[in-house]
N, C-alpha and C positions, 0 to 999 in steps of 0.2 A: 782166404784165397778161393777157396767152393765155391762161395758166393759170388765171387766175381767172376768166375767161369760160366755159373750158371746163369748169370743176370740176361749177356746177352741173347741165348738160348732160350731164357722165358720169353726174353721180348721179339724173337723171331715167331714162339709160338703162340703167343696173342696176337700178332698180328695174322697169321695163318686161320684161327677159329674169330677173331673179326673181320673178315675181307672188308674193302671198301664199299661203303654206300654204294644203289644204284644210280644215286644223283650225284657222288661225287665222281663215278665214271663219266658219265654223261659230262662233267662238264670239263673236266678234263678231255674225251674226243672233241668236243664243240672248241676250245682251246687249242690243241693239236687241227683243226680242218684250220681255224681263224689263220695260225700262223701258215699255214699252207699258203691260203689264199690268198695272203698277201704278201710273200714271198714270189710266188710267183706271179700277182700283178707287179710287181717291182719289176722281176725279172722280164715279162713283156713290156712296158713301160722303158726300158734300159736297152732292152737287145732290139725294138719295133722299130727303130731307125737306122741300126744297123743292117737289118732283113732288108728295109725298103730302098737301102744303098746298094748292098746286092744285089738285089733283083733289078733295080735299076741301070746299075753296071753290065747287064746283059740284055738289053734292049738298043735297039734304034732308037735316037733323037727325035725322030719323028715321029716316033713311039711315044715318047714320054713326053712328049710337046701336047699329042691330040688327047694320051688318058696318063695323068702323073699318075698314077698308083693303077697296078695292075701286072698279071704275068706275064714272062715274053710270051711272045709267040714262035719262038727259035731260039734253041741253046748257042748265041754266035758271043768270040770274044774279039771283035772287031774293034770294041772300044780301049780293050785292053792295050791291045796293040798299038792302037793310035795315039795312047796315053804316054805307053812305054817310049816310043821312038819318038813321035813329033813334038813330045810335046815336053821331052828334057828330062820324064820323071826319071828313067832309069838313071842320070847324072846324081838327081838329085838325091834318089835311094842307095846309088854306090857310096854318096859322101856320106850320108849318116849312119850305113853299114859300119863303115870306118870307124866314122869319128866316135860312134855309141862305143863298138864290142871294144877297141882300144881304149879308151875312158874306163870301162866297165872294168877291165881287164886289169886295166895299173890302179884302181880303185880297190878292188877286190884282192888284189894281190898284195898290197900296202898296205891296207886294211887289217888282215888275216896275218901276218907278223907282230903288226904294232898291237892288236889284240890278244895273240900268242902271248908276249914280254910282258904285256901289262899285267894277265891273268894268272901267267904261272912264274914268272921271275921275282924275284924279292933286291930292289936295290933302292937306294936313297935317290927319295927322290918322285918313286912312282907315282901315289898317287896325286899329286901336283900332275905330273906329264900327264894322267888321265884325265883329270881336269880340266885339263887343257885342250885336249880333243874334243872333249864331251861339251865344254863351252862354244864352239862350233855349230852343235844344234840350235843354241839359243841367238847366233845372230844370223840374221837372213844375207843370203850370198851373195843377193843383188843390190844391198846397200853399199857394196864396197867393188861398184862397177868402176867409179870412178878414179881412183886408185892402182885397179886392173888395167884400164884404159893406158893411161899413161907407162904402167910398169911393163906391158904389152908391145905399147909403141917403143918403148927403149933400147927394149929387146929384139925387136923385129920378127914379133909374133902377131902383129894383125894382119889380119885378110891371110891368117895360117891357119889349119886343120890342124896343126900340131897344137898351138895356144887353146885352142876349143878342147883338144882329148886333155890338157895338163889343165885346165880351167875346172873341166868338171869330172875330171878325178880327184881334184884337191877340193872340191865341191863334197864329193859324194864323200870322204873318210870320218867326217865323224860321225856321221849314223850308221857306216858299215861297222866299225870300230864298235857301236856302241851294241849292236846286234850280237857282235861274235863275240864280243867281251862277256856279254851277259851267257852267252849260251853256251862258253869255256869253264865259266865257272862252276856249271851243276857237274862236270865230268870230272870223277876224284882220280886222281894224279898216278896211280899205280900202274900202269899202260908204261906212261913216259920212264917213270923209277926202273921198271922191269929192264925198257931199250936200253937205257944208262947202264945198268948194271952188263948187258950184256958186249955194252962197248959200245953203244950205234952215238955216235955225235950230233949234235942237236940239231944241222943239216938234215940230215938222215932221218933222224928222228919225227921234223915240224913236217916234212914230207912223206912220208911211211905210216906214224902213227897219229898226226896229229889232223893234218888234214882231211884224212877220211871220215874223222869226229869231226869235223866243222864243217863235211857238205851239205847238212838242211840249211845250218847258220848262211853258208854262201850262197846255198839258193835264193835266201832273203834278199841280202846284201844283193846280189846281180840283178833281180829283177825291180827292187826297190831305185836300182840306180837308175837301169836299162830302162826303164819306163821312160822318167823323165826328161834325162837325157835325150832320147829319141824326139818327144815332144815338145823340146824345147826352144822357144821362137825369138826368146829374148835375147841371146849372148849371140848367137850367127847373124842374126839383123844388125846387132852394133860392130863387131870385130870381124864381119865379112863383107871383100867388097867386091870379089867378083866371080860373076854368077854361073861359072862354072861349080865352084865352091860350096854352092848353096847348099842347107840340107834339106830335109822333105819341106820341114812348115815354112822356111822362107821361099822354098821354091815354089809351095802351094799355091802362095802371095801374087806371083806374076799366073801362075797357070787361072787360078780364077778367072785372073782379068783378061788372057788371053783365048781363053773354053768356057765363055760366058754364059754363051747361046748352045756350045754344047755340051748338054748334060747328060747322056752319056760316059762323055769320054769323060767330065769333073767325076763323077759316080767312080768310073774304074778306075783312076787315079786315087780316089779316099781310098778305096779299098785295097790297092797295094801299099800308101801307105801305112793302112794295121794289121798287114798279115805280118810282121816280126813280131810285134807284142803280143797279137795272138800266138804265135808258133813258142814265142817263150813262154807265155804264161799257160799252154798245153803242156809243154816240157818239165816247165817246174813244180807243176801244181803241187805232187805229191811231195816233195821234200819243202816247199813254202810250209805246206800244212806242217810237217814232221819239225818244222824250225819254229813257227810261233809258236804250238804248244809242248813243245819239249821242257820248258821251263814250267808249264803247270801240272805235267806227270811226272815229276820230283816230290 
């Protein structure tokens, strides 16, 4: 037993009376600068079209006609304005307000239950039912558009904003499912035993103690969905048909072709459409982080 107390003591003090070479520091900082540097060419390479949409979005047309790339010359949001009102986006940005945070919302909320029951209940049966979810990842959503179509029309859910939030809520559950399942299970059960014992019923419970254990997991989950959802061009092109309805990308569709020549006002239209994903993914960052590696600090 000495020995094995000592062992790692010796080996803390050999490495103290060997420090590292000066050539393995060396190449280890040359290492540390490489990944700098090309981290942050990534990062300019990635954000350098985004800057030149901004900046863009705050100039004259006639500006950006005689020199595309350059600063204004005057902090005006004229284009905004002319984006927002003339040109429909604010319709377009109300509909997928909607139709995202509700999706997101019956997503996330479905989700964070059926991951609950799955993780911590014991009945005949379970893991079959999770298998079942989790088989969901593996087939792609839009192979079974055609199916939708029809089961949509029967119902008198197309050209609805309602069929699009239940589309891709039923879209988004098995990889919420599969986040919060995974991220329920490192958390040992003595929290929930304790409520039990004091009486609180599993209402009470999945609400009071359980969910505040699963807000990194839902961070995930909401912005993982919220993304795409939002940028999603394929299901509102098919199951919508009028264009009040529209949501940002298919409303983009006509504003291109209708703000051709001005660029401009296309500039401050992109750029209200990514100020939500920007505003969520500044909101979430901290708890995304605390949800992907929660499971590697176990």
């Amino acid at each position: 037993m000495s020995v094995l107390r000592t062992a790692p003591r010796a080996a803390r003090q050999a490495r103290d009376d060997h420090p590292p070479a000066r050539g393995t520091r060396r190449r280890s900082s040359l290492h540390t600068a490489g990944s700098q540097v090309l981290l942050w060419s990534y990062a300019a390479i990635a954000f350098g079209p985004l800057l030149l949409v901004l900046i863009g979005s705050l100039r004259p047309n006639a500006e950006i006609l005689r020199a595309p790339i350059g600063l204004p010359s005057s902090f005006d949001l004229t284009n905004y304005a002319r984006a927002w009102q003339t040109a429909s986006i604010s319709t377009y940005f109300v509909n997928s307000l909607t139709v995202t945070c509700a999706s997101v919302a019956l997503c996330v909320t479905v989700s964070a239950m059926a991951a609950y029951a799955l993780s911590r209940w014991k009945f005949r049966g379970r893991a079959l039912l999770a298998a079942f979810f989790l088989s969901g990842l593996m087939i792609p959503a839009k192979l079974g558009l055609l199916p939708v179509f029809y089961m949509f029309q029967s119902m008198g859910l197309i050209d609805s904003r309602i069929g699009l939030v239940l589309l891709y809520a039923a879209s988004g559950v098995p990889f919420s499912v599969f986040v919060i399942m995974g991220f329920m299970r490192g958390f040992p059960g003595e929290l929930e035993e304790a409520a039990r014992i004091d009486g609180a019923h599993e209402g009470r419970l999945f609400v009071s103690i359980v969910l505040p254990l699963m807000r990194p997991a839902l961070a995930v989950a909401t912005v993982f969905q919220f993304a795409p959802t939002w940028n999603d061009f394929f299901y509102p092109l098919v199951l919508l048909r009028t264009v009040d309805k529209y949501t940002v990308p298919v409303g983009l569709t006509r504003f291109f072709g209708e703000f051709a020549t001005d660029r401009g006002t296309l500039f401050a239209g992109l750029v209200i459409a990514l100020v939500p994903l920007a505003v969520v993914f500044a909101l979430a960052t901290k708890q995304i982080v605390a949800g992907l590696t929660a499971g590697m600090s176990r």
